[in-house]
PyMOL commands that place a pseudoatom at each C-alpha (Angstrom):
pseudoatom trace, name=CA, resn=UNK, resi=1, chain=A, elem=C, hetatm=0, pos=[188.053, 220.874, 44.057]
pseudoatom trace, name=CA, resn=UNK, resi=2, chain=A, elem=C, hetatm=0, pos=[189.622, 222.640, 46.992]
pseudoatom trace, name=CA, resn=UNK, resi=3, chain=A, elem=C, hetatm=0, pos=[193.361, 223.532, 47.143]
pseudoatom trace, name=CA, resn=UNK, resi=4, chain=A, elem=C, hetatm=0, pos=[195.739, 221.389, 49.160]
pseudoatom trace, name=CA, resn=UNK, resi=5, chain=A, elem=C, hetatm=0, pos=[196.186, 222.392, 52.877]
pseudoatom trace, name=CA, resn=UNK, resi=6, chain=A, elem=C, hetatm=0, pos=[199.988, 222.866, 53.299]
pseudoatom trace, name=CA, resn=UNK, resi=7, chain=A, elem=C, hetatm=0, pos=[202.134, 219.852, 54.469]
pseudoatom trace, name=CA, resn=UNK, resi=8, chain=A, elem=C, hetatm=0, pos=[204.071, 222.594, 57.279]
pseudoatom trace, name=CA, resn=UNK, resi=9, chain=A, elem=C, hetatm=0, pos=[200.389, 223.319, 58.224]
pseudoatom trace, name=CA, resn=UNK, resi=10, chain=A, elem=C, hetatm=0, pos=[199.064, 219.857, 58.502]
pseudoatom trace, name=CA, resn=UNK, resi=11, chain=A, elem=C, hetatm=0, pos=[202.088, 219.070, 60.188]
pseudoatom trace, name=CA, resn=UNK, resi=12, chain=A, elem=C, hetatm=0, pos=[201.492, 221.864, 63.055]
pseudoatom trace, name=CA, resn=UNK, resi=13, chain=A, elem=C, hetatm=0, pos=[198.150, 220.087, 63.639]
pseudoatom trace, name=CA, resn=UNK, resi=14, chain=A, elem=C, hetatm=0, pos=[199.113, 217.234, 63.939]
pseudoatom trace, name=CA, resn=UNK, resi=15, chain=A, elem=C, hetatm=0, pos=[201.984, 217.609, 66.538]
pseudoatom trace, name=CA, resn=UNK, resi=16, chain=A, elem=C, hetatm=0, pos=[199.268, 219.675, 68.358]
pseudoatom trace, name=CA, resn=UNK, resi=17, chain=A, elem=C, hetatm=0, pos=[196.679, 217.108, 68.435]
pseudoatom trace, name=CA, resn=UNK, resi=18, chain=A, elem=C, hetatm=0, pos=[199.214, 214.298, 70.132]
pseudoatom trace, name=CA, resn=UNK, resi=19, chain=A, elem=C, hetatm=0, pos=[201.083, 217.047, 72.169]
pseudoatom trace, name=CA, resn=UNK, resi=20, chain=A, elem=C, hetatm=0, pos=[197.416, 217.878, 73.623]
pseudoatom trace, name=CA, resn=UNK, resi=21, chain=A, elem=C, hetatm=0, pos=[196.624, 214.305, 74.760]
pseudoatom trace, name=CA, resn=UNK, resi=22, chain=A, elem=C, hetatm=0, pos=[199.698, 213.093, 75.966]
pseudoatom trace, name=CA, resn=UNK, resi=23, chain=A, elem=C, hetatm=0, pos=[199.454, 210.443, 78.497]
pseudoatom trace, name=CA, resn=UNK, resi=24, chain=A, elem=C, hetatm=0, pos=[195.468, 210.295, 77.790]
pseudoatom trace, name=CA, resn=UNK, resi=25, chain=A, elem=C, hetatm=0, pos=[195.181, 208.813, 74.172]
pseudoatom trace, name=CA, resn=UNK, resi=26, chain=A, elem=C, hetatm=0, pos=[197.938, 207.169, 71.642]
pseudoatom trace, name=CA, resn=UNK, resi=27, chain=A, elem=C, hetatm=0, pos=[197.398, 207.894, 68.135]
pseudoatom trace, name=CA, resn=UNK, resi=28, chain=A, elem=C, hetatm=0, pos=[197.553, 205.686, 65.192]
pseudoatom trace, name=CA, resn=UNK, resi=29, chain=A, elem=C, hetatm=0, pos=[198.653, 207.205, 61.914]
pseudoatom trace, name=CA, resn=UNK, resi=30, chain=A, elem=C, hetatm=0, pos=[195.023, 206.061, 60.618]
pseudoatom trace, name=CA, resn=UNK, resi=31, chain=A, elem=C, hetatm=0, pos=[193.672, 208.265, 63.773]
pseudoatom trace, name=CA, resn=UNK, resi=32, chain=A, elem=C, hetatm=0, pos=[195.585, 211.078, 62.625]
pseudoatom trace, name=CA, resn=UNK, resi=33, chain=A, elem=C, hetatm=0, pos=[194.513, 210.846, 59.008]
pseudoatom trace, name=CA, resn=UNK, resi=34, chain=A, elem=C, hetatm=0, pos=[190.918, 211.171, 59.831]
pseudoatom trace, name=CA, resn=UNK, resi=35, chain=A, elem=C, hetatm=0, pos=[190.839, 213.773, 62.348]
pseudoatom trace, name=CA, resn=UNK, resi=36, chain=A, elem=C, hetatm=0, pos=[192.528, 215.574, 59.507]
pseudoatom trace, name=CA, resn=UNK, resi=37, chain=A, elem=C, hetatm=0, pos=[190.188, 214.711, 57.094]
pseudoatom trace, name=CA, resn=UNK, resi=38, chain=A, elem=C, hetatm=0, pos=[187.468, 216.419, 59.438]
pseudoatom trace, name=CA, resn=UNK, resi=39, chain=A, elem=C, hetatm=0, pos=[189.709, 219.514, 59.947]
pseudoatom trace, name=CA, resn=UNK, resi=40, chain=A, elem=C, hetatm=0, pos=[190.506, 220.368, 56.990]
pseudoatom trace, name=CA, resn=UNK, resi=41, chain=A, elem=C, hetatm=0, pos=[187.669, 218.432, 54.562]
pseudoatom trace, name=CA, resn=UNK, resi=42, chain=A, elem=C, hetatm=0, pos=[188.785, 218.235, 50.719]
pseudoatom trace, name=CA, resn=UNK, resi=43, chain=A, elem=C, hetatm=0, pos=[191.761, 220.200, 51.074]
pseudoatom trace, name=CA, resn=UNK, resi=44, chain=A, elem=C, hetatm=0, pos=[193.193, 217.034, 52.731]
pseudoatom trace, name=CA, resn=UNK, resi=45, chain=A, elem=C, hetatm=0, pos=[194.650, 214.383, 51.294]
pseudoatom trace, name=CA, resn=UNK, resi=46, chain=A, elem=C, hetatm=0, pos=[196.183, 211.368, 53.153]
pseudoatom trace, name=CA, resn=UNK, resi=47, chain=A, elem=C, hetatm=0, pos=[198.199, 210.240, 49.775]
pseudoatom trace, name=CA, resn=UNK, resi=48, chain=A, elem=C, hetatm=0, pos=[199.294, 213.982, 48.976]
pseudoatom trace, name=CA, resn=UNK, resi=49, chain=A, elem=C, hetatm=0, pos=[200.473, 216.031, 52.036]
pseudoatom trace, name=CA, resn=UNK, resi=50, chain=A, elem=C, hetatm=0, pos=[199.397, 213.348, 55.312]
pseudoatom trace, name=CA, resn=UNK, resi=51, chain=A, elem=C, hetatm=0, pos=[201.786, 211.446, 54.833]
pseudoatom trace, name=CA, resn=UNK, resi=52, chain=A, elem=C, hetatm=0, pos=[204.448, 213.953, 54.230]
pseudoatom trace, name=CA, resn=UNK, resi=53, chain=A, elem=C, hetatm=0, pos=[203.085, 215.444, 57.011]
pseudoatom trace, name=CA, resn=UNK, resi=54, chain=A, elem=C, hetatm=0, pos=[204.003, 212.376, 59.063]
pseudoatom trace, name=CA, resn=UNK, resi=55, chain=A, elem=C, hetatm=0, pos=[206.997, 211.939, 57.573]
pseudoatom trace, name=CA, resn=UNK, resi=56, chain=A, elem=C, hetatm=0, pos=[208.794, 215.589, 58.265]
pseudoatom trace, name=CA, resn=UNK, resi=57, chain=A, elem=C, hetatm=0, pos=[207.336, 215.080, 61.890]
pseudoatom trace, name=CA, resn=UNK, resi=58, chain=A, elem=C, hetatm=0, pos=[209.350, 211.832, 62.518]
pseudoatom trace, name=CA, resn=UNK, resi=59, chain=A, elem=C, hetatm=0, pos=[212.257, 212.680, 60.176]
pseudoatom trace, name=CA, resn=UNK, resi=60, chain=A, elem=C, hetatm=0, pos=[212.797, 216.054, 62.253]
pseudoatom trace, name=CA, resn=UNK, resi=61, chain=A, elem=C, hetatm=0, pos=[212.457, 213.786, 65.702]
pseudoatom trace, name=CA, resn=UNK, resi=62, chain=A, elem=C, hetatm=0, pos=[208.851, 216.084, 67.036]
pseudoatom trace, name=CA, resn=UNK, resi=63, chain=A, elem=C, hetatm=0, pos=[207.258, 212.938, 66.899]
pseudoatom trace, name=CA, resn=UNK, resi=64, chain=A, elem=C, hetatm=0, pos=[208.557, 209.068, 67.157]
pseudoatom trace, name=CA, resn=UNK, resi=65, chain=A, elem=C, hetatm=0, pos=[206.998, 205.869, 66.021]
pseudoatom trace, name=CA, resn=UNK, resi=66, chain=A, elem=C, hetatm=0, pos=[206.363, 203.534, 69.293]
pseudoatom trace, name=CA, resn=UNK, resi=67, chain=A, elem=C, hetatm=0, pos=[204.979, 199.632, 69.680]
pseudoatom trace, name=CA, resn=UNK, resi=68, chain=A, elem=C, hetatm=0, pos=[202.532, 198.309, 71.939]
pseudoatom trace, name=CA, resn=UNK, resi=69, chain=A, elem=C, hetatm=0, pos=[200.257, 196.206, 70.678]
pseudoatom trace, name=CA, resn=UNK, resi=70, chain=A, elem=C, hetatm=0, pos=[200.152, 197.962, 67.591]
pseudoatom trace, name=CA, resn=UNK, resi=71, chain=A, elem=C, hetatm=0, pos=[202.157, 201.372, 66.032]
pseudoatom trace, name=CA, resn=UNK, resi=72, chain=A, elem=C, hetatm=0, pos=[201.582, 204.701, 67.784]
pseudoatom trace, name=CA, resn=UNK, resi=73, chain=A, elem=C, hetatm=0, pos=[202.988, 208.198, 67.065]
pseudoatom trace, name=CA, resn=UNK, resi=74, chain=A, elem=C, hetatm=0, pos=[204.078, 209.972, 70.160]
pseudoatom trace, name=CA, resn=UNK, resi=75, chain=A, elem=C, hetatm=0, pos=[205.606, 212.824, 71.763]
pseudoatom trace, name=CA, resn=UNK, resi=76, chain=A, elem=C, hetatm=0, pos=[209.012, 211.566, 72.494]
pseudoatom trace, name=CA, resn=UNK, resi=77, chain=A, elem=C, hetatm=0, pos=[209.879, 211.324, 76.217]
pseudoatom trace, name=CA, resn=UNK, resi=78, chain=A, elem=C, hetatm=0, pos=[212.321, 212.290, 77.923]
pseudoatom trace, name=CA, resn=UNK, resi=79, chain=A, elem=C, hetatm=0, pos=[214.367, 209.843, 80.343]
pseudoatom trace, name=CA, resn=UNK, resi=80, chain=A, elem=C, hetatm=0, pos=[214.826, 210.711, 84.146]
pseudoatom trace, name=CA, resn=UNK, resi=81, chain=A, elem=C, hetatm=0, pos=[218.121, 211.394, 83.777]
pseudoatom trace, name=CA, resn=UNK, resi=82, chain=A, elem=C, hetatm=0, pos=[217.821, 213.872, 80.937]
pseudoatom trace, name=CA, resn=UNK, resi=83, chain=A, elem=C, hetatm=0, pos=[215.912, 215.908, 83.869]
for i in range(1, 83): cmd.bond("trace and resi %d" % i, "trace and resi %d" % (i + 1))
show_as sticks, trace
zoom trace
């Protein structure tokens, strides 16, 4: 069996993946899961360090949960007069 992938590193990936389609794609925390499963194959594990991953992302405010239709992490915005 292949060692666990870091949370801080699954993390990283994960903010990159949203950060890179901002405005072009929403991602569900399923979405996130599996394009983490195909990164990083056995050494990731949804249960173990996903959703810590997740979790540190939100708790530290990189990422927010938003609802439209259905739950979507995001990128927070930033308001126009925060500019």
């Amino acid at each position: 069996m292949a060692d666990l992938v870091p949370v801080e590193e699954v993390a990283e990936a994960m903010y990159k993946l949203v950060e890179d389609s901002m405005g072009m794609k929403k991602w569900k925390a399923t979405d996130l899961h599996k394009a983490c499963e195909q990164l990083y194959g056995e050494g990731y594990q949804k249960r173990k360090n996903g959703k810590a991953a997740i979790k540190s992302l939100v708790d530290n405010g990189r990422l927010v949960y938003t609802y439209f239709g259905g739950s979507f992490l995001e990128v927070p915005h930033k308001e126009g007069a925060a500019n």
